[in-house]
C-alpha positions in Angstrom: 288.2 120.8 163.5 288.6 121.8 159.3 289.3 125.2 158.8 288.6 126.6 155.2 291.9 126.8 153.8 291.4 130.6 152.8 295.2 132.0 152.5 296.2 129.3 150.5 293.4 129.3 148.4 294.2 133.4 148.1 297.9 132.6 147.4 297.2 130.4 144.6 294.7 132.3 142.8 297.5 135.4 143.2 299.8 133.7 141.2 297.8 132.1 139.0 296.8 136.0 137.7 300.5 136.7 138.0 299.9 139.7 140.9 302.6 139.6 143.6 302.6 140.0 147.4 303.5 143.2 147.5 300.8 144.8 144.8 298.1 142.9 146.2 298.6 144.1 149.8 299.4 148.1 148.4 295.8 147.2 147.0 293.9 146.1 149.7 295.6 148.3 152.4 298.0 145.9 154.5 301.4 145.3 154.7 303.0 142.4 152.4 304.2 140.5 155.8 300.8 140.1 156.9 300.0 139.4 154.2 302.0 136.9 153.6 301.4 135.6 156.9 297.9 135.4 155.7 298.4 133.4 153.1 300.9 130.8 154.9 297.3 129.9 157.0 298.9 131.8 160.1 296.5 134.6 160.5 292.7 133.9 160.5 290.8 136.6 157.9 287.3 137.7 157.6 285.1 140.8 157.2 286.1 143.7 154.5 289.6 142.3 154.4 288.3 139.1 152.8 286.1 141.0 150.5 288.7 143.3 149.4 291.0 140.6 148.6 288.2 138.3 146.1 287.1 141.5 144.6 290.9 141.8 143.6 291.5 138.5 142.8 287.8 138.2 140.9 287.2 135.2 143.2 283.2 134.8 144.8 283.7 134.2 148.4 281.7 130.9 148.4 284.7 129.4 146.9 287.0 130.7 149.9 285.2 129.4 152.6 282.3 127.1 151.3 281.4 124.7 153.3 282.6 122.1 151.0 286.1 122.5 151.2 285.3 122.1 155.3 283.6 119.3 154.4 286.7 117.4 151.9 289.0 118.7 154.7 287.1 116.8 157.4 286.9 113.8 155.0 290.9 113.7 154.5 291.1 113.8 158.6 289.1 111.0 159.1 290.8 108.5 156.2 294.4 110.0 157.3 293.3 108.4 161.0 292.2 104.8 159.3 294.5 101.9 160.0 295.3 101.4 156.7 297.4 104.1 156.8 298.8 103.3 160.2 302.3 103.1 159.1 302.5 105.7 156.7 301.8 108.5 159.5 300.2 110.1 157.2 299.2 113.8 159.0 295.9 115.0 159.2 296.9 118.4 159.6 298.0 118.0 156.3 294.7 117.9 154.3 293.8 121.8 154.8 297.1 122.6 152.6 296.4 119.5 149.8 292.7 121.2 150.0 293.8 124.6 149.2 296.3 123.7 146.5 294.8 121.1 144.8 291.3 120.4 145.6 291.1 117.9 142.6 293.7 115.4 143.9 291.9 115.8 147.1 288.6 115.1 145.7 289.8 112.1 143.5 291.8 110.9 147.2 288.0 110.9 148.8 286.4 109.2 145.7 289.2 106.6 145.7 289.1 105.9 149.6 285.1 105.5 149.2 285.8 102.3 146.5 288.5 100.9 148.3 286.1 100.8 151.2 283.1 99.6 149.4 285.4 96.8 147.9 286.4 96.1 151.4 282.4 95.5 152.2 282.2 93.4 149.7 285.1 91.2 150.2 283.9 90.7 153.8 280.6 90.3 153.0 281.4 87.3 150.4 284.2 86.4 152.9 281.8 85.6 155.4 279.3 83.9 153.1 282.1 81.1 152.1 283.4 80.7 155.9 280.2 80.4 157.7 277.0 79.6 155.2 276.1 76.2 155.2 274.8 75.6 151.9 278.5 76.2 150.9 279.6 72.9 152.9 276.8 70.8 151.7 277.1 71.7 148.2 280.9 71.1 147.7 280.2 68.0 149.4 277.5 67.0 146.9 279.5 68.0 144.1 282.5 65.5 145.2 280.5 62.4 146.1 279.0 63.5 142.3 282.5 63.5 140.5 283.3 60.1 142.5 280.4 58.2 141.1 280.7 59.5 137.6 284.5 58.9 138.1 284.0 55.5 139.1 281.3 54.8 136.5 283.3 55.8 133.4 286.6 53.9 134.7 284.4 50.4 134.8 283.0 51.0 131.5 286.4 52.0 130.1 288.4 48.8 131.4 286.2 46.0 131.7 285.6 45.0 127.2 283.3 42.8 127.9 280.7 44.0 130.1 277.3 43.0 129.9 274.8 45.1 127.9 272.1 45.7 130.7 275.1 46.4 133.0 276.6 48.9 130.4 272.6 50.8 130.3 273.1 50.4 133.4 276.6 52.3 134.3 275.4 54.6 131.6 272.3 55.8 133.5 274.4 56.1 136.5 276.6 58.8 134.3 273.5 60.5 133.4 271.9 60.8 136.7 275.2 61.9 138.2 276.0 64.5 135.7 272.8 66.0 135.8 273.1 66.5 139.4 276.1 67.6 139.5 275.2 70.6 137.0 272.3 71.7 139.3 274.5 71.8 142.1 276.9 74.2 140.0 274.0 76.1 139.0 273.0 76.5 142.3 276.3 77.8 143.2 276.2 80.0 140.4 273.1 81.6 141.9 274.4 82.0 145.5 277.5 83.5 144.5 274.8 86.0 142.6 272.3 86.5 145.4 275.5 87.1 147.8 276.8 90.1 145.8 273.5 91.5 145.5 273.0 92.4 149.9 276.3 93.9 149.8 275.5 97.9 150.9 277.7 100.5 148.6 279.0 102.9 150.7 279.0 105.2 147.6 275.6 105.8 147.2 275.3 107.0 150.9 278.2 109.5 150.7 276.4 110.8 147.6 273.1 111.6 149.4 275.4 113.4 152.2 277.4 115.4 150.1 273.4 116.2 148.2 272.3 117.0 151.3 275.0 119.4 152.4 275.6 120.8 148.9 271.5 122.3 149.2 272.6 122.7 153.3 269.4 120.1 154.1 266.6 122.8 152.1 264.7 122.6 149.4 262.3 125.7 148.8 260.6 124.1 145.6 259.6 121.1 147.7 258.7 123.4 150.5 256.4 125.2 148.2 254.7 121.8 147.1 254.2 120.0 150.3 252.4 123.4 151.6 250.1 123.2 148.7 249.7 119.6 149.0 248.6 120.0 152.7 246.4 122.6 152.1 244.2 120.6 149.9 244.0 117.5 152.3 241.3 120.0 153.5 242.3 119.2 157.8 239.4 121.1 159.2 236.8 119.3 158.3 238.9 115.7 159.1 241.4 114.4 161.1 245.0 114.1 158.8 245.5 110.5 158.7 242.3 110.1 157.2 242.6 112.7 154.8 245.9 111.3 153.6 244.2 107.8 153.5 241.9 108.7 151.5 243.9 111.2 149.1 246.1 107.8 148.7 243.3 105.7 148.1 240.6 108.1 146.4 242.8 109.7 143.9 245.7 107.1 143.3 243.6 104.4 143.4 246.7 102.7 146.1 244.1 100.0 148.8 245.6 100.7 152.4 245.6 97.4 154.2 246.7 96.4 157.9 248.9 93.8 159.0 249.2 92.6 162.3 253.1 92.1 163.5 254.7 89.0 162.3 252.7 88.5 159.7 254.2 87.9 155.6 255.2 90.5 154.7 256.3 92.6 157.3 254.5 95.6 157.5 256.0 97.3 160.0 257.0 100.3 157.5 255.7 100.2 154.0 258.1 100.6 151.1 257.6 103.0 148.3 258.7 100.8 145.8 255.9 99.2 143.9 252.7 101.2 145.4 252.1 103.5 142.3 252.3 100.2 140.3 250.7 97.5 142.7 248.1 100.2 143.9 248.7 98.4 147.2 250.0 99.4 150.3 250.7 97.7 153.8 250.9 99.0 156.8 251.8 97.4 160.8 248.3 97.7 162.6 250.6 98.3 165.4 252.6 101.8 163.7 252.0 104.5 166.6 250.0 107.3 165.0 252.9 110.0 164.4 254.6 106.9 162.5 251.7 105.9 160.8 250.6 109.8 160.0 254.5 110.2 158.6 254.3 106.8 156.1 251.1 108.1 155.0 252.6 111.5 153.7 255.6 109.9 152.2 253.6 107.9 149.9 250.9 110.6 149.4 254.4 112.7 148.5 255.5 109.8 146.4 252.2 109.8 144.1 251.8 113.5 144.0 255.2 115.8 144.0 257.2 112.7 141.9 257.7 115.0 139.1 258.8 118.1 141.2 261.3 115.4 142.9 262.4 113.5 139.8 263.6 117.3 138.7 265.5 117.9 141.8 267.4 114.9 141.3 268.1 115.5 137.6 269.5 118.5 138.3 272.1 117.1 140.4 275.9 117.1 139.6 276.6 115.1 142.8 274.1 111.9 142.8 276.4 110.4 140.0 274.9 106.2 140.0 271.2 104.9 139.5 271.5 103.9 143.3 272.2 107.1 145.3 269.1 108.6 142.7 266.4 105.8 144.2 268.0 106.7 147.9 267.9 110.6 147.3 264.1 110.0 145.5 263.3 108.3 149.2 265.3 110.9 151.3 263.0 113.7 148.9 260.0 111.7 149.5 260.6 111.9 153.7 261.5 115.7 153.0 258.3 116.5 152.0 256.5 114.2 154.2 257.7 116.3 157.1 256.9 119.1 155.2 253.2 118.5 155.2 253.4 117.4 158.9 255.9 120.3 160.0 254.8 123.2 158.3 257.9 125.7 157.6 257.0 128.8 159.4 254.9 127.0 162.2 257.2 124.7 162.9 260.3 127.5 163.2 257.8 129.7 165.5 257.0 127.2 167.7 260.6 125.8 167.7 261.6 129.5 169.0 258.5 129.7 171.2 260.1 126.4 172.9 263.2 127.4 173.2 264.1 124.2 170.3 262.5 121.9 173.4 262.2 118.5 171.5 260.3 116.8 173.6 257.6 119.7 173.7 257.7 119.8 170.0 257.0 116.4 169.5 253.8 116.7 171.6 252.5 120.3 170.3 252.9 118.8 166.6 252.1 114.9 167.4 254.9 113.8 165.8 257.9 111.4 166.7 261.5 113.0 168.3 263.1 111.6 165.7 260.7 113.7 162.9 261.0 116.7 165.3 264.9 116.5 165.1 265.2 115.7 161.0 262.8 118.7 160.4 265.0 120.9 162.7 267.5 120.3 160.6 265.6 121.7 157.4 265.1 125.0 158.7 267.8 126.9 156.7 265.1 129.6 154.6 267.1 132.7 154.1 265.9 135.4 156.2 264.0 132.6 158.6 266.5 130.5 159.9 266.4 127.9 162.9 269.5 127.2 164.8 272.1 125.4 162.8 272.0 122.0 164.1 273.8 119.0 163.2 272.1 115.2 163.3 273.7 111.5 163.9 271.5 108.3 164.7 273.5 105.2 165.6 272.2 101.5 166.8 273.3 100.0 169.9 276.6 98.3 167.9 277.6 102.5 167.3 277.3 102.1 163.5 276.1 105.7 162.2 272.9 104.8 160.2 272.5 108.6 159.7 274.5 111.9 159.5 274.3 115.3 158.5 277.4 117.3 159.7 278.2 121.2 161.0 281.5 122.9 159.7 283.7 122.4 163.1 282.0 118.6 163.9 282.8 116.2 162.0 280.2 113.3 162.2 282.5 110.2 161.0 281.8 108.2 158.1 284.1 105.1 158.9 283.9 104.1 162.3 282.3 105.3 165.3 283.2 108.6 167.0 284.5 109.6 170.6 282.6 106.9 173.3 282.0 110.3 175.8 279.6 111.8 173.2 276.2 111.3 174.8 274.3 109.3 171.6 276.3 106.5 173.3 275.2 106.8 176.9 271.6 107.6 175.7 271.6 104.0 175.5 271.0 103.7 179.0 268.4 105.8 179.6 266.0 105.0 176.5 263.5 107.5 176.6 265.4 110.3 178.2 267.0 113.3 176.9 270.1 113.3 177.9 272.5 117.0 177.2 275.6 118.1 177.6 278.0 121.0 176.8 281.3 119.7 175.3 284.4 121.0 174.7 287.1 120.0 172.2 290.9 119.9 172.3 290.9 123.0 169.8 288.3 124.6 172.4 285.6 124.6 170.1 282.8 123.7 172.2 279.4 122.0 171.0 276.1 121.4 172.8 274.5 117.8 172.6 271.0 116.7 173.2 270.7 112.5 172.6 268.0 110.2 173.5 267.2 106.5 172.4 263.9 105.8 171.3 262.1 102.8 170.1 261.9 102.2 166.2 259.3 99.9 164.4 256.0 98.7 165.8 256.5 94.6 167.6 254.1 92.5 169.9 254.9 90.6 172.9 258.0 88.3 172.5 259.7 90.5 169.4 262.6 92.2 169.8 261.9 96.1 170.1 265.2 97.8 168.5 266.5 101.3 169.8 267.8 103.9 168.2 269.3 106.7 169.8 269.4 110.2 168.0 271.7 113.1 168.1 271.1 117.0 167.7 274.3 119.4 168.1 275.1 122.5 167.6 278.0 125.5 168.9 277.6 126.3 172.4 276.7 129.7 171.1 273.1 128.9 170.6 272.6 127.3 173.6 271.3 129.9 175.9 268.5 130.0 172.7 267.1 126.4 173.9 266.1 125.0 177.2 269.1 122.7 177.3 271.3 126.0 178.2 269.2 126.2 181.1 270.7 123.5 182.7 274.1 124.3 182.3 275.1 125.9 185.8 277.8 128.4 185.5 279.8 125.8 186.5 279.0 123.1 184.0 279.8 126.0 181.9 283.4 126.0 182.6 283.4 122.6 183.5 282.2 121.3 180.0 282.8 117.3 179.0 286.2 117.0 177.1 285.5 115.1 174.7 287.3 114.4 171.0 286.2 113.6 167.3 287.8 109.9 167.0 290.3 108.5 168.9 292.8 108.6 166.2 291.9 112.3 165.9 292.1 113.3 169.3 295.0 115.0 171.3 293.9 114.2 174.4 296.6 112.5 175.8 295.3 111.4 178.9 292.1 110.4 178.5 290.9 106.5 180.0 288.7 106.0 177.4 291.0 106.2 174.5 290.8 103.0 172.1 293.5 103.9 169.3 296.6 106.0 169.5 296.6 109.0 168.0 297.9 109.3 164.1 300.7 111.3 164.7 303.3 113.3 161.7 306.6 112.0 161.6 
């Protein structure tokens, strides 16, 4: 798992001011081996000695051991294990040193790996389109038997002189007909080859909103602030809250709320953001369970109301770099506050202690889906009122990773799927149950899990009900703080699932469920 890369980052900044190994240790009260030993990453460092050394070096400590540099570390891992660089053995050990001595190559590495891999999505994408659509067959096809007739059309009127005139009208028309379908048929390939750009995902955008996320560690106090105010006018005592969001939506913004039943155009089984300010319309599923019908309700009302506190947010931001990952952030902000106004801060944490971080007791006490219970336990990061430090992963059946937010130690991958023995695979198989598990890693850093799969989107009879199966983690430290450590025996203890980050990551030589070998340093 990444490791800061503190010594080197010390050695570096050493001689950049020109200090050597032996003043700097007389200064800070060690020896220049250890020192040195140190700063060659083989002694670990922490405490005074750490703050000793960046008050010599007039370096802050975040930029020793932020999280970010963990973060890029794990990133470099996880690229150094894809197959395109199979041959090259490329080390991942490696990217803790390339981190500490020059983070900007690293960075520009990431940022370079992300476009190749978004150019890869496309080039599939469009890939597929040409082998398998079958507008592509019919069209060529058109376009041939087009060219043919107006082929065989000009070569009569060119080498027969004395054609008759009603037969020349007549060859002519042909020539007109055929050319004019033959330039909608190009147009209309023109258009596809636009529309099938367009789907194409940018993985871009989504690393932006992760490394967002992480850079404000999943809290934002200004939000926090509004949604609490927000709430507090929807006046709950004297209603119920869905009908005091309904009408906030529909009283103030002017925004009709109408039911659709499942099926029906368009499909309402979530309602998008986009347009209800300026349609003052808003469809909903008349089949949305209540916590999922509650939780649209305060996005949009968060939408309409906090926009301007969000928009700023946003601005502010050095790391949402395209017009894209801003709209996805302004959502991600909008779901923030919703569960916000659901969740309230300090309730939430107190009864999240109370229940020993029981998720499925949370989700009953607050009315409120699992998967809201587990994205708001992952907001609750106040200074001086922290929650548990939990990382988050949702996959579909298929294992893609349709949401992450990782811990420094666990790396959630971004490319690929992650070791099969993590339970948010095997939830699968027992939708609806919580399913835990203390695991250890070939470093021994050992994590508990807590996964289950759970239903997503309203359906009727006959429609197919997708599942979703949802992750919490978080270091085996904190798990005699929840109910899950409660059912680790002494034995399971010391018994804990071996498990690994990818296959192409992990040392375990001789485990039966490995997929890929193991990326190896020649």
């Amino acid at each position: 798992m990444a490791r800061a890369p503190i010594g080197l980052k010390l050695r570096e900044r050493r001689k950049a001011l020109g200090v050597t190994q032996t003043a700097l240790a007389a200064k800070v009260g060690v020896s220049p081996s250890y020192l040195n030993l140190i700063e060659s990453e083989k002694r670990n460092i922490g405490g005074s000695l750490l703050m000793r050394l960046a008050s010599e070096l007039e370096i802050q400590l975040e930029e020793l051991d932020g999280a970010a540099d963990r973060r890029l570390i794990d990133d470099l891992g996880e690229i150094a294990a894809s197959p395109t660089f199979q041959n090259l053995k490329v080390s991942p050990q490696s990217a803790s040193e390339l981190v500490g001595r020059h983070p900007e190559w690293a960075r520009a590495l990431t940022v370079l790996y992300r476009t190749y891999m978004d150019r890869d999505q496309t080039v599939i994408a469009l890939a597929d389109r040409l082998n398998q659509d079958p507008f592509l067959a019919a069209a060529v096809h058109r376009m041939l038997t087009n060219v043919s007739s107006i082929r065989s059309a000009s070569e009569i009127l060119e080498s027969v002189p004395d054609i008759e005139p009603d037969q020349r009208e007549r060859f002519h028309n042909i020539l007109l007909t055929e050319s004019d379908q033959l330039s909608s048929v190009a147009e209309g390939l023109a258009a596809f080859f636009d529309k099938g750009v367009a789907p194409t995902r940018s993985i871009s955008p989504n690393e932006e909103i992760d490394d967002f996320l992480q850079e404000h560690q999943n809290y934002f106090p200004e939000l926090e602030s509004a949604a609490e105010v927000l709430a507090s006018s929807l006046q709950l005592r004297e209603q119920g809250i869905t009908t005091a969001l309904s009408e906030l939506i529909e009283q103030r913004y002017g925004v009709t709320i109408t039911y659709a039943a499942p099926g029906s155009k368009p499909q309402a089984n979530q309602t998008s953001l986009k347009g209800v300010a300026h349609d003052k319309r808003m469809v909903l599923a008349e089949a949305l369970p209540g916590p999922t019908r509650r939780f649209l309700l305060a996005r949009t009302a968060a939408e309409l109301a906090l926009a301007e506190t969000i928009d700023e947010i946003i601005e502010k931001s050095s790391v949402l770099t395209s017009a894209e990952a801003r709209r996805r952030a302004t959502r991600v902000l909008t779901s923030y506050c919703a569960s916000a106004m659901l969740l309230p801060y300090d309730r939430f944490l107190e009864q999240s202690i109370k229940l020993r971080y029981d998720i499925e007791r949370l989700r009953h006490s607050f009315d409120v889906s699992l998967e809201q219970v587990c994205h708001r336990l992952i907001t609750l990061r106040k200074p001086a009122a922290e929650g548990i430090p939990f990382a988050f992963m949702r996959v579909d059946p298929s294992g893609y990773v349709s949401k992450r937010y990782a811990l420094p130690g666990l790396p959630i991958p971004r490319y690929g799927g992650a070791c099969p023995l993590w339970p948010v695979y095997r939830a699968f198989q027992t939708p609806g149950m919580v399913n835990c598990n203390l695991a250890a890693f070939p470093n021994n850093d050992r994590f508990l899990f807590v996964a289950c799969a759970v239903e997503k989107g309203a359906s009727a009879y006959g429609q197919h009900r997708p599942l979703l199966s949802i992750m919490l983690a978080c270091e085996a430290l904190y798990a005699d703080q929840t109910v899950y450590g409660d059912t680790l025996s002494t034995g399971a203890r010391d018994q804990a699932l071996a498990v690994g980050p990818t296959c192409r990551l992990c040392t375990r030589e001789d485990c039966g469920h490995r997929q890929e070998d193991l990326i190896v340093a020649t």
